[in-house]
N, C-alpha and C positions, 0 to 999 in steps of 0.2 A: 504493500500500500504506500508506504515513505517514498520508495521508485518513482511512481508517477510524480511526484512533487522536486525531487531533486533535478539539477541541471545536469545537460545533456553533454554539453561540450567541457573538455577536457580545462580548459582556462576558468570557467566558470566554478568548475568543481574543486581545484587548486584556490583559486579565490575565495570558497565558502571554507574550505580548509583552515586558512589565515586567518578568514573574518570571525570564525566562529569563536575560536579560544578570545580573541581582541574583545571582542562583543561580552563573551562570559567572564572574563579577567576584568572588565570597567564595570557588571555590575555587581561581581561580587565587591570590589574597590568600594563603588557606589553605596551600597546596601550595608555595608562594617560601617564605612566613614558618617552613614547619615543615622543608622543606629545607635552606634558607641561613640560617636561623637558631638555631629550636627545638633540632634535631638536632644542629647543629654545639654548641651553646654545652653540653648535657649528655654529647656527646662530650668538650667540655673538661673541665666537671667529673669526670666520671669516668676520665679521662684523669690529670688532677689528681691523684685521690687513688689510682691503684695508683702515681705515680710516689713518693706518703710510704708509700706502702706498702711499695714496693721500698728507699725509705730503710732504713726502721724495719729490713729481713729485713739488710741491708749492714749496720748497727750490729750488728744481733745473732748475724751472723754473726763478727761482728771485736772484740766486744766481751770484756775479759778476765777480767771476772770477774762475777758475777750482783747484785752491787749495784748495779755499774754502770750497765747495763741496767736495773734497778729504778727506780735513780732519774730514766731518760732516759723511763721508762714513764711515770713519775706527773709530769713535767716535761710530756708529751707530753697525757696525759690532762685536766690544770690548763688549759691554754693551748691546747689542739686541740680541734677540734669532736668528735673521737670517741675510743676508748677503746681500750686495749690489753688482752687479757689473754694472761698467760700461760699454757700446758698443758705440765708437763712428761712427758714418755714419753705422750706419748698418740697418738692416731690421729683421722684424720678421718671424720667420718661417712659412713654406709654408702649414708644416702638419699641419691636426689637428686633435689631440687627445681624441680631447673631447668626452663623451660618455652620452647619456641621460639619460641613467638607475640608472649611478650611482648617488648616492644621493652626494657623495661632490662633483665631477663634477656639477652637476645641479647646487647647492650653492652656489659653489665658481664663476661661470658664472655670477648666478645672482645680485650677490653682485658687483661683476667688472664692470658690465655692468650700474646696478642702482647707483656704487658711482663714478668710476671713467669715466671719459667722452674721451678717448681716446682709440684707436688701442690698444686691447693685446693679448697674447697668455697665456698659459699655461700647465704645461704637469703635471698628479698626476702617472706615470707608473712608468716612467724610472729611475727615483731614488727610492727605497726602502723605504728609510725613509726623503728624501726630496721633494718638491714640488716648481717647479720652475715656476712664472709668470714674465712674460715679458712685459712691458707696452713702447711704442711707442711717443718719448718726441722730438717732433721736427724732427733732423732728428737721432739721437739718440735713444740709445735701453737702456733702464735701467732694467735689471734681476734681478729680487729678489729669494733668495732659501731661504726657507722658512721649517723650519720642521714641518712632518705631526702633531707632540706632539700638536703644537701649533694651531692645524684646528682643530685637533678629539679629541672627551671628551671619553675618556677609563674609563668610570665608567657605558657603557653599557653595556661591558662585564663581567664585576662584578655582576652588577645588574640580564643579562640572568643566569651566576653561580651562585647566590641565590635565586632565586625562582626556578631555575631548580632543583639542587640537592635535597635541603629541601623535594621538592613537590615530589622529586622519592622517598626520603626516607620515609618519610610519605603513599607512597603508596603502599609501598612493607609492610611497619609496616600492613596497613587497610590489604591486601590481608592474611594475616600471620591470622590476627583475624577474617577473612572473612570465611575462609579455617575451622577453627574451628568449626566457627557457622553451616555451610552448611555438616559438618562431622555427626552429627545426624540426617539431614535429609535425608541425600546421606544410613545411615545407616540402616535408616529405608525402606528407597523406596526400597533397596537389598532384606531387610529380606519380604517385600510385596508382592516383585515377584519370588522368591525362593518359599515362602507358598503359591503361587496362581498358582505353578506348582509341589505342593506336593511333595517337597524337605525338608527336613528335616533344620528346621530352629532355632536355638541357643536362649537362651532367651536374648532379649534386655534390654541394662542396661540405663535407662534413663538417658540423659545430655542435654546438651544446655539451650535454652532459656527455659521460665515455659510452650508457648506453644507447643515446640516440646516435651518437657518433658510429657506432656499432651496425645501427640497423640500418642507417644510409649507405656504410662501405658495402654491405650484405647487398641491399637492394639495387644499388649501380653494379654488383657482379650477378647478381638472378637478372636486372635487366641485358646485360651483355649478354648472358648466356642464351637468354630467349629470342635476341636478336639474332644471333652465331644459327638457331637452331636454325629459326626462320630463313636466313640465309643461306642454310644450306639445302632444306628443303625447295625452298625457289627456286636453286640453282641446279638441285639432280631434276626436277622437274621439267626444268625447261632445257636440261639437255638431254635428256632424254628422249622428250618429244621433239627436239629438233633436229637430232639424229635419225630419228625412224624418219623422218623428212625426206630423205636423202634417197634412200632404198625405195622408199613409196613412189617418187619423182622417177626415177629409175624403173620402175615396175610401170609404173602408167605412159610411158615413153614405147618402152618394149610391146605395149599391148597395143596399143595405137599401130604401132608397126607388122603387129602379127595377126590384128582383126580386121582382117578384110574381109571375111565372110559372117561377121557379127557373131561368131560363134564363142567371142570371149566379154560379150555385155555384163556377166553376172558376174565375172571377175574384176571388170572395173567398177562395178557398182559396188562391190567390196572394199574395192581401193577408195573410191570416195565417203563412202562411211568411215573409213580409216582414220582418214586427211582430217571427217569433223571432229573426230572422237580425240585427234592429235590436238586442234586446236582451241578444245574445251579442256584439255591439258592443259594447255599455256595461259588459258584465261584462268584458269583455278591458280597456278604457280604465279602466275602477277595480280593475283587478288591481295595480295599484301604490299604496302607502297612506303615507304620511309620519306614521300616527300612531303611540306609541311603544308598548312589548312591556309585556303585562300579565302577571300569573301566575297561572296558572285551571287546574282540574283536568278533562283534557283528558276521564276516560270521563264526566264531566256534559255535557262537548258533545258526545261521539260519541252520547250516549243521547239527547240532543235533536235531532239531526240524524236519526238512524234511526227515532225516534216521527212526525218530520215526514212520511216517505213511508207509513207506516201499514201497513207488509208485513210478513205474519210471516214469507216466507221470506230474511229479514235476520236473522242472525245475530251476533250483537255479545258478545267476551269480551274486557274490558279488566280491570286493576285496579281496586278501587275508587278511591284514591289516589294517581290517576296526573297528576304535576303535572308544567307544562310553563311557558314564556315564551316568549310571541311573539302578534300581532296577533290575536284570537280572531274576530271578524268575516270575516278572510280566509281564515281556517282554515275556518269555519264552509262557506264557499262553495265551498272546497277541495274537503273531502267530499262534498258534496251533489252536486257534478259527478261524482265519482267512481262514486259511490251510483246516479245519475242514467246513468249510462252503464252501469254494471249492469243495473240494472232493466231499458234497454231490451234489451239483445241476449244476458242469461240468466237463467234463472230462482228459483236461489240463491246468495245472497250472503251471506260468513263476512267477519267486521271481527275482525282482533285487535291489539289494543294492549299492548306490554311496554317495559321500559325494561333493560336493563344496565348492568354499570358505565361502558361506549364510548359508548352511544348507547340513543336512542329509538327505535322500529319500531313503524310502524304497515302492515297487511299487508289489502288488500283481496284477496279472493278471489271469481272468481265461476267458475260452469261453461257459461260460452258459449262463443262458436264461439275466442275466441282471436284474437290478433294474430302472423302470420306472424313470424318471427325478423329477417328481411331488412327490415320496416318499422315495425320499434323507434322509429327514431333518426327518422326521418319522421312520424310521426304526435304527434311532441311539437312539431311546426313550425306557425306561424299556418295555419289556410285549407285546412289539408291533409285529406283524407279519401278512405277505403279505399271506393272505390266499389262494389270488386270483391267484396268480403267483407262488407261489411253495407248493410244495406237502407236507404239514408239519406233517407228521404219523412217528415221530421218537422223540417224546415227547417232543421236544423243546419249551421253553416261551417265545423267544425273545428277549434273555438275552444276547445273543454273543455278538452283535456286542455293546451293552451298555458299554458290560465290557471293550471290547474294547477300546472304546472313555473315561472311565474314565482311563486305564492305558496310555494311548496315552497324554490325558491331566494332567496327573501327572508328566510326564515330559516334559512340556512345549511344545509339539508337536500339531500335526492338525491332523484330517481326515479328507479327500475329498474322495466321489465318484464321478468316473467318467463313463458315457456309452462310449461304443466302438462298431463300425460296428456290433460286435459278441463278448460281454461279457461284464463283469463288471472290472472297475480297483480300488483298494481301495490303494490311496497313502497317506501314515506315510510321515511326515515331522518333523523332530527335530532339532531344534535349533544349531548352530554349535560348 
């Protein structure tokens, strides 16, 4: 359940790492300092002053005569931080101010209430910086104003300003070297997914820590290795098939020479199934390309690919400016297979090209016989072919739609088939 709620990126989760002790180290700081000290020390203070309070109410209860008290007033007023007044016959006010929530309200109540034993009131609003209590002496009002200095300890706000600041400056310093650390990884998971959509990928220059340093020397030698592979499968591939070239040329020369009575047709027709089977070889062995991604507006190549078959029943609605990145030569031969396999097994074919804010879609449509549900996932395999469903006497080995799905997947794209009432639909999807 915690899963869903935590961060997903690897910076984010380093960062809650740091914040987290930061955050719980200021308030247990917080929570000691305002308990065992904050608290206690304006308990004192106000503590303090009901007990001159209860003074001042003991003199003037005992006091004998009213100059007396006069002059212990203005004795008291000169040399005290707060002020006496007298009320004679008066009465205490009717509001009351008082508020639960606040904590010197609560305080100062309960300090009044535990030391002195009399009628009072008090207001902490209406003056800014004074506080006025009233205590009830007989039938007399004695008002004390009293400044806030003297109830509140201002060294809590000093205290919040030094564990705040410090703890932000501190944590902008950790993000600063955080940001660092997480830059060779972030560098590396780039160049993993660029090469795992055969994009042309720059050599990585190892930093950070010894084990990121590790995984990028690792991953620049599994990249080498897989390029070596690739290269040399290209290379037996296409020399291979351009050796049988030779012989085949050679044999179709000879028969031409020696068919004068047509009695060697099925032999050349052999030889020409050969020739296509060779050069669905060469297109499988140069489906793979190491040159780097252009940016070309892909309906000027769908509209040059579809004038090349010369068929009006091709149908092509794309954008006009519909701009794309990635190898246009393998694109180009992408389609043309697609197209190509169309053409042979139905009769009309719709191209439509759109882009979203998620992705690129491009959508071949045609209305022939369709590809069974059950041999999706099989007929995007090298060599593979539906004997049973189409008429295959035009020399093909099953190489199209392979080639396909490796240029599809070299630019980080999908292919899906899909049935339709009446045909097959092959939708390209690529990255936005």
């Amino acid at each position: 359940m915690l899963k869903k709620f935590l961060p997903k990126t690897l910076f984010l989760r380093y960062f809650l790492i740091i914040l987290t002790p930061i955050i719980i180290l200021q308030i247990l700081l917080s929570v000691v300092f305002f308990d065992s000290l904050w608290i206690k020390t304006n308990k004192g203070l106000v503590n303090s002053l009901t007990d001159e309070i209860n003074t001042v109410i003991s003199f003037y209860n005992r006091k004998k005569s009213d100059v007396e008290f006069e002059n212990v007033r203005s004795l008291i007023s000169t040399n005290s931080s707060f002020q006496i007044i007298l009320k004679k016959n008066s009465t205490l006010p009717k509001d009351n101010n008082y508020q639960k929530f606040s904590f010197y309200d609560r305080l100062i109540n309960e300090q009044l209430k535990e030391k002195v034993k009399m009628q009072y009131w008090f207001n902490t609003r209406s003056d800014k910086d004074n506080v006025e209590i009233q205590v009830k002496v007989k039938n007399d009002i004695l008002s004390f104003i009293v400044p806030k200095s003297r109830i509140r300890n201002s060294s809590g706000r000093i205290f919040i300003l030094w564990i705040t600041v410090p703890g932000i400056i501190l944590l902008l310093i950790s993000v600063l070297f955080l940001r660092n650390q997480i830059r060779p990884i972030t560098n590396l998971a780039l160049s993993a997914e660029k090469f795992g959509k055969g994009q042309y990928v720059a050599p990585n220059k190892p930093s950070g820590p010894i084990e990121i340093r590790k995984a990028t020397i690792e991953f620049e030698k599994m990249k080498a290795r897989i390029l070596r592979h690739i290269s040399q499968r290209t290379t037996m591939l296409s020399g291979i098939s351009h050796d049988l070239k030779t012989p085949l040329t050679r044999l179709k020369l000879q028969i031409e020479i020696l068919n004068k009575d047509r009695k060697l047709d099925g032999i050349k027709e052999d030889i020409n199934e050969m020739e296509k089977m060779i050069s669905e070889y060469l297109d499988y062995s140069n489906s793979e390309s190491n040159t780097e991604n252009t940016k070309f507006n892909l309906n000027k190549l769908l509209v040059e690919v579809v004038k090349k078959f010369n068929n009006d029943k091709i149908n092509l609605k794309s954008e006009d400016n519909l701009q794309m990145v990635g190898k246009k030569h393998l694109l180009r031969r992408c389609f043309s297979n697609l197209i190509d396999n169309g053409t042979k097994y139905a009769e009309n074919i719709s191209i439509t090209a759109y882009k979203n804010n998620r992705q690129l879609e491009i959508l071949f449509d045609d209305d022939g016989p369709g590809i069974p549900e059950s041999e999706h996932e099989r007929v995007m395999r090298p060599f593979y072919k539906l004997d049973k469903s189409r008429n295959l006497k035009d020399g093909s080995v099953g190489l199209g739609l392979s080639i396909v799905q490796d240029i599809i997947n070299s630019h980080g794209g999908k292919v899906m088939l899909e049935n339709k009432k009446k045909g097959l639909r092959v939708k390209l999807q690529f990255p936005n």
